[in-house]
DRENPA-3360 file (N, C-alpha, C; in nm, 2 decimals, always signed):
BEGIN
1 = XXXXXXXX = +0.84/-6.89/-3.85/+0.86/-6.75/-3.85/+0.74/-6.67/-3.81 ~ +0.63/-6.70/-3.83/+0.48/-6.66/-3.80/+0.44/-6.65/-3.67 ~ +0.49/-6.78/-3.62/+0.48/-6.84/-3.49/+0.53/-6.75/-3.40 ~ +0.69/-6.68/-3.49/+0.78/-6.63/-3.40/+0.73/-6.47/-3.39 ~ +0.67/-6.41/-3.48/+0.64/-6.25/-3.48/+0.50/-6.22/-3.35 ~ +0.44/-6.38/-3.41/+0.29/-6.35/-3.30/+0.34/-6.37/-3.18 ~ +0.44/-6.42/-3.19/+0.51/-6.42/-2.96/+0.59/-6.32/-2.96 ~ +0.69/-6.24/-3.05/+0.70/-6.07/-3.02/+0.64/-6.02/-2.97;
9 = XXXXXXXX = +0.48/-6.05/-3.06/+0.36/-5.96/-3.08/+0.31/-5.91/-2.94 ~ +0.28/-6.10/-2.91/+0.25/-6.10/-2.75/+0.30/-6.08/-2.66 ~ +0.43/-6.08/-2.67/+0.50/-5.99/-2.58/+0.51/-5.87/-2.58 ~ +0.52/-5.81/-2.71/+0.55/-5.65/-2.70/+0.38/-5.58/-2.64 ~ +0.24/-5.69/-2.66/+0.18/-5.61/-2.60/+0.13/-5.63/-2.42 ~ +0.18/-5.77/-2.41/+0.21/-5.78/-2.24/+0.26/-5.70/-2.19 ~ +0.41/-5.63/-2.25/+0.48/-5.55/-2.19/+0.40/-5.45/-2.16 ~ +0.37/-5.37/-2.29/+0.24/-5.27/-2.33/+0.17/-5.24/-2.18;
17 = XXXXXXXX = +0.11/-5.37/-2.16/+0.00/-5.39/-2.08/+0.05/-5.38/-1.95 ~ +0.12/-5.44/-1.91/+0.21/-5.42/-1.80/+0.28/-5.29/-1.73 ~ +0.32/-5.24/-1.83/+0.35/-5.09/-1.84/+0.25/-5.00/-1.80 ~ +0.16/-5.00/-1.87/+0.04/-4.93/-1.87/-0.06/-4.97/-1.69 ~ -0.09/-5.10/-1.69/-0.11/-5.15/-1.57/+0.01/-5.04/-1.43 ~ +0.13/-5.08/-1.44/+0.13/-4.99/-1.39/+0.21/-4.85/-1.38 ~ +0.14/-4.79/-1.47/+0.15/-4.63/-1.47/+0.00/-4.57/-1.38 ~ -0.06/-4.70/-1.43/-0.24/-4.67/-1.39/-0.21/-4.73/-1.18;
25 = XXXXXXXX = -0.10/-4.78/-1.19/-0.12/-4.84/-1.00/-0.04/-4.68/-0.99 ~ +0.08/-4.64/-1.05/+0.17/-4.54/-0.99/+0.05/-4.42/-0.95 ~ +0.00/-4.39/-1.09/-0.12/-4.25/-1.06/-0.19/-4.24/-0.95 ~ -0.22/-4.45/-0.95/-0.38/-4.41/-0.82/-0.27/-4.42/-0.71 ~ -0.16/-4.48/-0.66/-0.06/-4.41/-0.53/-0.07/-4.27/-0.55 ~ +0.00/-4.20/-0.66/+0.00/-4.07/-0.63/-0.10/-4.00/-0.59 ~ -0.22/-4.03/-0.62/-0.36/-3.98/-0.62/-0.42/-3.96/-0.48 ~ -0.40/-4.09/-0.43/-0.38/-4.13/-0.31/-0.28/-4.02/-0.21;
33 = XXXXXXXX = -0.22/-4.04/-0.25/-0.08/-3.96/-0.14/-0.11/-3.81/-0.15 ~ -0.15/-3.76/-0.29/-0.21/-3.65/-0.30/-0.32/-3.58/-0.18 ~ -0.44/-3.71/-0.21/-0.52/-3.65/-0.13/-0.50/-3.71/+0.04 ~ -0.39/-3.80/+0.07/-0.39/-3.79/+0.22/-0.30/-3.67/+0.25 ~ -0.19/-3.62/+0.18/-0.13/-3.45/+0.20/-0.25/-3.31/+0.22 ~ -0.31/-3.39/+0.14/-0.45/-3.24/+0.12/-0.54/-3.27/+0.24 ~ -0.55/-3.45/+0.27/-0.67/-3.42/+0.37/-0.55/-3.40/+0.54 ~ -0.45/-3.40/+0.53/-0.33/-3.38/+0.65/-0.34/-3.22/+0.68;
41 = XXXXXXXX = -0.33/-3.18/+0.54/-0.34/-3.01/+0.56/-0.43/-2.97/+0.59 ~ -0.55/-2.99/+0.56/-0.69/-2.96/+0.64/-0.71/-2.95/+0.73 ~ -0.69/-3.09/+0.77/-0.66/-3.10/+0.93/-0.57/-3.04/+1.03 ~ -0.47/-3.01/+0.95/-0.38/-2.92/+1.03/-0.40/-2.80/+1.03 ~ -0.50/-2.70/+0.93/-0.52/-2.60/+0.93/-0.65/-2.57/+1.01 ~ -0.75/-2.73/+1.01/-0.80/-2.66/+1.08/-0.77/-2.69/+1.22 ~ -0.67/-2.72/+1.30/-0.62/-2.74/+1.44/-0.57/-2.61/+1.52 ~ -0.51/-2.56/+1.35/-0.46/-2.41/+1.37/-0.54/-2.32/+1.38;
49 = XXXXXXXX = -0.66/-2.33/+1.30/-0.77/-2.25/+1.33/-0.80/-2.26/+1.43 ~ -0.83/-2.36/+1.50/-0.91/-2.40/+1.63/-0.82/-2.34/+1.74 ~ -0.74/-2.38/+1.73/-0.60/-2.29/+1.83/-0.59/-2.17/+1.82 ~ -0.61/-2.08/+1.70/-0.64/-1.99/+1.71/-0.74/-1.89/+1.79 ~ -0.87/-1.98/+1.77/-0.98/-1.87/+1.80/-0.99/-1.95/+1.98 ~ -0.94/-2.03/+2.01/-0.91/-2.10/+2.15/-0.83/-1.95/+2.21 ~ -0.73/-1.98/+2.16/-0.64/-1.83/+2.22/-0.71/-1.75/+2.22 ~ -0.77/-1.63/+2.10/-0.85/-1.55/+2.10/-0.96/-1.55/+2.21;
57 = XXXXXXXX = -1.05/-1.63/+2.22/-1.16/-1.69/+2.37/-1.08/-1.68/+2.48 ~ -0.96/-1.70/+2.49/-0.88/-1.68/+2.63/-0.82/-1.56/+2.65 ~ -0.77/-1.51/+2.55/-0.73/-1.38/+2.58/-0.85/-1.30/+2.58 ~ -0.98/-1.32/+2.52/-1.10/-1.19/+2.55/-1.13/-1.26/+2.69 ~ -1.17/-1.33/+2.73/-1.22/-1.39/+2.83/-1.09/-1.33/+2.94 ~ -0.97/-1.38/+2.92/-0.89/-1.28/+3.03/-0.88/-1.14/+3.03 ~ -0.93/-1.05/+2.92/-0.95/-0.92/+2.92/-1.08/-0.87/+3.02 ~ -1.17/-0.96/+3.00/-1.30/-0.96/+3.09/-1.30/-0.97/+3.20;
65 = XXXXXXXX = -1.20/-1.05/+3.26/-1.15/-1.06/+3.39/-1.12/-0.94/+3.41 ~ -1.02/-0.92/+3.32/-0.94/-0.82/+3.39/-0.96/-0.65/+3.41 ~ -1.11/-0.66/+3.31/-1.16/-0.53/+3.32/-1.29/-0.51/+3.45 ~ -1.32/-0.63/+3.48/-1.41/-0.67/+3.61/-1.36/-0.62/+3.73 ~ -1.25/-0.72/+3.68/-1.14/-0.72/+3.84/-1.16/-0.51/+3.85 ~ -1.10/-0.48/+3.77/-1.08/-0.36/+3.76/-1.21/-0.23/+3.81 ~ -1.34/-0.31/+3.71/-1.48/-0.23/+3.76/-1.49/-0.25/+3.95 ~ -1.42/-0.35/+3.94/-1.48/-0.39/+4.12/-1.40/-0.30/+4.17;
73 = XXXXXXXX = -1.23/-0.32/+4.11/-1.16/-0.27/+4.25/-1.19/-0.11/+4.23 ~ -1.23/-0.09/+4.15/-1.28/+0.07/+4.13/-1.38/+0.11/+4.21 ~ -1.51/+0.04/+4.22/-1.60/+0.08/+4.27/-1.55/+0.08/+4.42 ~ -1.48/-0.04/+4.44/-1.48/-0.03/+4.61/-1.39/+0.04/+4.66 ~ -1.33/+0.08/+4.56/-1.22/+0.23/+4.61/-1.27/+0.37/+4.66 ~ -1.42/+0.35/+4.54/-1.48/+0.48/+4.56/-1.55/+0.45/+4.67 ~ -1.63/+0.37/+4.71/-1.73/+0.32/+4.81/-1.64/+0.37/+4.95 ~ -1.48/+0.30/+4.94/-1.39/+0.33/+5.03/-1.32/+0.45/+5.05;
81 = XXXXXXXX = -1.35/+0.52/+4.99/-1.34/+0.67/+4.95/-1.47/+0.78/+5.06 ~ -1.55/+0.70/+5.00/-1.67/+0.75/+5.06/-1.66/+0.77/+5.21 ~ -1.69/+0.62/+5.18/-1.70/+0.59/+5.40/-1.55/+0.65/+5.47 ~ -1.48/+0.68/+5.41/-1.36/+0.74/+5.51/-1.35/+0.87/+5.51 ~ -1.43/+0.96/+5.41/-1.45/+1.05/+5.43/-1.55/+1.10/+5.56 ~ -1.71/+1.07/+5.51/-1.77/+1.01/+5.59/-1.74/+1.02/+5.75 ~ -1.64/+0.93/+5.79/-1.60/+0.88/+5.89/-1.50/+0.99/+5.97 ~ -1.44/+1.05/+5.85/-1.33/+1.16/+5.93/-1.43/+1.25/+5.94;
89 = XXXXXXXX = -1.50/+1.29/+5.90/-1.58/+1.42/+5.92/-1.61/+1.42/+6.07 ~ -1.67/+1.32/+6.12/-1.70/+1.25/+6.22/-1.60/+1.27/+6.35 ~ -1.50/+1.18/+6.28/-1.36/+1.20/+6.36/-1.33/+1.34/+6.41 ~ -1.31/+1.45/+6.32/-1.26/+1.54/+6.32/-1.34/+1.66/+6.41 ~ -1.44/+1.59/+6.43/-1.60/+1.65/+6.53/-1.56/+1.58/+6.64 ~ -1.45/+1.51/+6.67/-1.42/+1.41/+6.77/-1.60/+1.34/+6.87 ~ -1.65/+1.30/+6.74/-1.80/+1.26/+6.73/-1.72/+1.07/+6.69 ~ -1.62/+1.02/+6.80/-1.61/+0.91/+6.71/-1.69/+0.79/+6.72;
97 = XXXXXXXX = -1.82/+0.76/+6.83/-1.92/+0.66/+6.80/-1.98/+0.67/+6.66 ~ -1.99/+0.78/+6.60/-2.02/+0.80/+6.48/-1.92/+0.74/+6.37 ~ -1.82/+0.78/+6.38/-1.70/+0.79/+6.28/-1.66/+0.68/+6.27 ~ -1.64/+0.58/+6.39/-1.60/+0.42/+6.40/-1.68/+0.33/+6.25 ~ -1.86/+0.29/+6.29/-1.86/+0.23/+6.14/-1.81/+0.28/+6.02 ~ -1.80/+0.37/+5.99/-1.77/+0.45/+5.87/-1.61/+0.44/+5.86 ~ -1.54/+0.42/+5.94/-1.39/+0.41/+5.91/-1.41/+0.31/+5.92 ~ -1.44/+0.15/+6.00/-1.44/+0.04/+6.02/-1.46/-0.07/+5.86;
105 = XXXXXXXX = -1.64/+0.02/+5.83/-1.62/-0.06/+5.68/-1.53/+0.01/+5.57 ~ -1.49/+0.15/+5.57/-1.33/+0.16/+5.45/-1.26/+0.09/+5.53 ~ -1.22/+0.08/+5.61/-1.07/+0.00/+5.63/-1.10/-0.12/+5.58 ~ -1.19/-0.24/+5.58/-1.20/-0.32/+5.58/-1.20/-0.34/+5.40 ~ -1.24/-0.23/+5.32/-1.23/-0.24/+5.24/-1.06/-0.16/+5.14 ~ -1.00/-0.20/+5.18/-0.88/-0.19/+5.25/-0.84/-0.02/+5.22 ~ -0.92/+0.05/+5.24/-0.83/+0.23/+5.25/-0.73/+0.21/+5.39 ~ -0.62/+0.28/+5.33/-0.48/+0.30/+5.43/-0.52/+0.41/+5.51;
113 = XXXXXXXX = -0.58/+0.48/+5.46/-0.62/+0.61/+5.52/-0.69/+0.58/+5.65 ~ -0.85/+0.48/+5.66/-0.93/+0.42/+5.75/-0.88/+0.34/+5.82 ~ -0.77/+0.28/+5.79/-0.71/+0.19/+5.88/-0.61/+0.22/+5.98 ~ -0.51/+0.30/+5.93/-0.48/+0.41/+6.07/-0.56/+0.50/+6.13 ~ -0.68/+0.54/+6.09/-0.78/+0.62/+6.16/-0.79/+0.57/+6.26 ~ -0.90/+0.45/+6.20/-0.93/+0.35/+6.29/-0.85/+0.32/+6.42 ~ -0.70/+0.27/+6.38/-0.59/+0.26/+6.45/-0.57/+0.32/+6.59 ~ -0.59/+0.45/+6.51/-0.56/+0.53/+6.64/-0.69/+0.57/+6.72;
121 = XXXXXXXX = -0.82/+0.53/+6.67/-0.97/+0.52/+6.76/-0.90/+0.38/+6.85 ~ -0.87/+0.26/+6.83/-0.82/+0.19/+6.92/-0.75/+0.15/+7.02 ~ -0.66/+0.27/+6.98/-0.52/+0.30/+7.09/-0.58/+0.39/+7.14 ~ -0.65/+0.48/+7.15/-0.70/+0.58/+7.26/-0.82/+0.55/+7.31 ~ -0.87/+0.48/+7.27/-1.04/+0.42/+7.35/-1.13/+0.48/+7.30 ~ -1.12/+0.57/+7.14/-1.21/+0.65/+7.10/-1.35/+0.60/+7.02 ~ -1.45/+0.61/+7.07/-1.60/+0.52/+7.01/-1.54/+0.33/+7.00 ~ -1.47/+0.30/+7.07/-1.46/+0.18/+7.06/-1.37/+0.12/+7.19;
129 = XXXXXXXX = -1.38/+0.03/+7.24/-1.29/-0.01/+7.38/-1.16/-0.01/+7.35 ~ -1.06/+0.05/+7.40/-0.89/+0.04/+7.39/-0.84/-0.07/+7.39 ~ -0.79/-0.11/+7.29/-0.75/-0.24/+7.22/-0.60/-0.21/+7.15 ~ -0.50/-0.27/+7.22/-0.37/-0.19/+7.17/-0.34/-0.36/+7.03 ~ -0.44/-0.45/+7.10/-0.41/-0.54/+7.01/-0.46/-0.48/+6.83 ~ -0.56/-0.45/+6.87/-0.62/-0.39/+6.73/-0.56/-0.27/+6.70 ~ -0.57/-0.22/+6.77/-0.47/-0.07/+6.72/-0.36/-0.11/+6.64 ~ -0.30/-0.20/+6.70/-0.15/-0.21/+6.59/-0.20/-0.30/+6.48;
137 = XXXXXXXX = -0.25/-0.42/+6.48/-0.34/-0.46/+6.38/-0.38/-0.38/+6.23 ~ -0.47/-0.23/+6.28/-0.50/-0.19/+6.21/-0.38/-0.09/+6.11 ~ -0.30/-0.04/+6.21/-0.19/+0.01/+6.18/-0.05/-0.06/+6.10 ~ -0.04/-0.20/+6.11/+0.04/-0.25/+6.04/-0.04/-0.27/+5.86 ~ -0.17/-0.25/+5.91/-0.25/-0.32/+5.78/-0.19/-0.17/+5.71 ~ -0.23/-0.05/+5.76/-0.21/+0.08/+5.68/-0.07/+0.10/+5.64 ~ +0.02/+0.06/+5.75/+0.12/+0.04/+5.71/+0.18/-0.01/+5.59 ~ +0.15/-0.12/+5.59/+0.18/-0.21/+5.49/+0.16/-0.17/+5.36;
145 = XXXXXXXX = +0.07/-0.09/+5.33/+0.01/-0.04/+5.19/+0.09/+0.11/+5.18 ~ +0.18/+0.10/+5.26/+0.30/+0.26/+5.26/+0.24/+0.38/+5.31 ~ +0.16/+0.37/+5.33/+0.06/+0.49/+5.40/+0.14/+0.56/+5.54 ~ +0.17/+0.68/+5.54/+0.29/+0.75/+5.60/+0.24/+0.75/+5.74 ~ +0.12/+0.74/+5.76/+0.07/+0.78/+5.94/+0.05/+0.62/+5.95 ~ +0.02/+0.54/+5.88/+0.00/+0.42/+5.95/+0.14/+0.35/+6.01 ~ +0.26/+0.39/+5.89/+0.43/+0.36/+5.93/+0.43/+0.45/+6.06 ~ +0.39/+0.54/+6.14/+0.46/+0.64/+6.22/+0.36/+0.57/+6.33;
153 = XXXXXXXX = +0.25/+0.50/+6.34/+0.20/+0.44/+6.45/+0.26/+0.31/+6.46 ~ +0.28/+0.22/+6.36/+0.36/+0.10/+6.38/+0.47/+0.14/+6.46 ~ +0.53/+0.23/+6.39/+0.70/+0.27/+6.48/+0.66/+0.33/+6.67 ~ +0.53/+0.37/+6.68/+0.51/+0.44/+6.79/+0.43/+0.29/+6.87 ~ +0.42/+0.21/+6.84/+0.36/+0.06/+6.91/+0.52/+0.03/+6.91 ~ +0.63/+0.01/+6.80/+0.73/-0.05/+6.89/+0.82/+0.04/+6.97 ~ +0.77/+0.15/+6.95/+0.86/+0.25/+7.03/+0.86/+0.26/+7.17 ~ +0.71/+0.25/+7.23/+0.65/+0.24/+7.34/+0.66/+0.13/+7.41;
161 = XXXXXXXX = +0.59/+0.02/+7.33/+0.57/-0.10/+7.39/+0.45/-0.10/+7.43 ~ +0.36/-0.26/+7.41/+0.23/-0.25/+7.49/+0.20/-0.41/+7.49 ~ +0.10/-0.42/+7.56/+0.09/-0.56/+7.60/+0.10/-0.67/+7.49 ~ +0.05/-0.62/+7.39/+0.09/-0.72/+7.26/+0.18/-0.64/+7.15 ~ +0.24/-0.57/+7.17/+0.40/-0.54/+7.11/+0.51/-0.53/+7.25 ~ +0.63/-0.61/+7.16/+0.78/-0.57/+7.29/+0.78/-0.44/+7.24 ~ +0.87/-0.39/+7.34/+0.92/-0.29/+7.24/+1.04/-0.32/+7.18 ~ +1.09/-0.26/+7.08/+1.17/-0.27/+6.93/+1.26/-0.18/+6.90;
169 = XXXXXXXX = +1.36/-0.11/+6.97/+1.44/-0.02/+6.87/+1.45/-0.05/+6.74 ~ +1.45/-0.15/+6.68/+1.50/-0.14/+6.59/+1.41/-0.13/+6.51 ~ +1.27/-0.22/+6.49/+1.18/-0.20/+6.44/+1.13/-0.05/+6.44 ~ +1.10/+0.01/+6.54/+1.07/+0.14/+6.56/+1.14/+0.22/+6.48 ~ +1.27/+0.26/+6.45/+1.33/+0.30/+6.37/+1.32/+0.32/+6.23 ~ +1.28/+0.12/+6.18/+1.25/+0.16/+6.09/+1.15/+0.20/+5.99 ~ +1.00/+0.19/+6.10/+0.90/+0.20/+6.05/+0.89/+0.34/+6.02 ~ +0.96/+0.47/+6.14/+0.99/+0.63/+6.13/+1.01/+0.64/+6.04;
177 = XXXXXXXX = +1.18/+0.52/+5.99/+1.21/+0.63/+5.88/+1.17/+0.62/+5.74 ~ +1.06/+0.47/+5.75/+0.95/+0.45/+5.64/+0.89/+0.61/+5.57 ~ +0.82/+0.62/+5.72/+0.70/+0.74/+5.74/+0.79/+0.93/+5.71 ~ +0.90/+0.91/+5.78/+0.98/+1.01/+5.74/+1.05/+1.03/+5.60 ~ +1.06/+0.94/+5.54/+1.09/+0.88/+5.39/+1.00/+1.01/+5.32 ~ +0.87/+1.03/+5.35/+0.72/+1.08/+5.26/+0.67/+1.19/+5.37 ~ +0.78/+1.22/+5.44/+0.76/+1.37/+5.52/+0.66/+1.38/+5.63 ~ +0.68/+1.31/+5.66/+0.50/+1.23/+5.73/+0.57/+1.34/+5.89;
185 = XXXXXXXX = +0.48/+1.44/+5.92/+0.58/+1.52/+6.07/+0.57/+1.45/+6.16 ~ +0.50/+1.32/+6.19/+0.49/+1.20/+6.30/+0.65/+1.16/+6.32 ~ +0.60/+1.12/+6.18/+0.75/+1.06/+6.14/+0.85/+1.12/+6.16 ~ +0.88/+1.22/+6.12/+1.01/+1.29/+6.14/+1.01/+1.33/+6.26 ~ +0.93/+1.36/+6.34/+0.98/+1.39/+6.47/+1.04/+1.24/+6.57 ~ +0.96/+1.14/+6.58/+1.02/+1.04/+6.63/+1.11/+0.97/+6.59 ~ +1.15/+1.01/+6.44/+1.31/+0.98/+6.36/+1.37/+1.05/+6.45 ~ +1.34/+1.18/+6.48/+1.43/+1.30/+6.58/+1.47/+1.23/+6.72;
193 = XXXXXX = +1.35/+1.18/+6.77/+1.39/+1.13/+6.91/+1.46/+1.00/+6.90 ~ +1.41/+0.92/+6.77/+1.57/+0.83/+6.78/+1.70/+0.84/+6.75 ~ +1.70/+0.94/+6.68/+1.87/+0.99/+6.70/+1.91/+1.04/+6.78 ~ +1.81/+1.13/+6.89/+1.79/+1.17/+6.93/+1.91/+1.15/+7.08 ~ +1.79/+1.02/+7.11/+1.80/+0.89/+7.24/+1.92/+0.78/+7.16 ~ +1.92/+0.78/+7.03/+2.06/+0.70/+7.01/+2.01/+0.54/+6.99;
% end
């Protein structure tokens, strides 16, 4: 009977022990799993941080651009401002050996204004040799930026015709009624002579 209580005994405290053994494995898993969740989150917060101030660096860094871009195209507006003033004064003194650089570098810096100027210095042979190639050249460029006299010389290259334009009714038409669109009196008058002529 002695025999028999001391192997209860030793059982009830193997179990004991066993039990205890593992409550003490379950803790150190959970312990464990604990801290790989905590060290997961860390790292995911800090990826999020990092992503964050990554964005932030790209969005200021594209603000910088985009205020650059802006300082430039500003300055060269005024620069282009300048020189086509400049250059008409010139023009309008029908002084145009003068007026030519001075329209030549705003056009180039793209004023619509200097580039039909120019335009029409090249179709008439004024301060520079008569170049109907350049003339329209410069005139499509003015054009192109909606500028009302530069549409009314495009339309007057295909309305005419010249060695490097066919002529165009139809084009011609519609560059007029571009220029006539913005009251441009070039324009409206040779809208006139195309309805005119039909």
């Amino acid at each position: 009977q002695k025999e028999a209580k001391r192997k209860a005994q030793e059982e009830k405290e193997r179990k004991a022990q066993e039990a205890e053994r593992k409550a003490q494995e379950a803790e150190r898993k959970a312990r464990e799993e604990r801290n790989r969740l905590a060290k997961e989150k860390a790292q995911w917060q800090k990826k999020l941080e990092a992503e964050r101030k990554a964005k932030e660096e790209a969005e200021r860094l594209a603000l910088a651009e985009k205020q650059a871009r802006e300082e430039a195209e500003r300055k060269a507006n005024e620069e282009a401002d300048s020189l086509f003033k400049k250059g008409q004064t010139f023009f309008r003194e029908s002084n145009y050996k003068e007026a030519v650089p001075y329209l030549l570098e705003s056009a180039l810096l793209g004023d619509s204004r200097a580039q039909a100027t120019l335009s029409n210095c090249y179709m008439n042979g004024n301060g520079v040799k008569q170049s109907h190639t350049e003339a329209f050249r410069w005139a499509m460029a003015s054009a192109q930026q909606n500028n009302s006299w530069g549409q009314s010389l495009v339309g007057i290259h295909y309305f005419l015709g010249s060695k490097s334009v066919k002529p165009d009714d139809t084009q011609a038409f519609f560059w007029f009624k571009k220029s006539a669109d913005q009251n441009n009196s070039m324009g409206l008058y040779y809208l006139g002579q195309c309805y005119y002529n039909g």
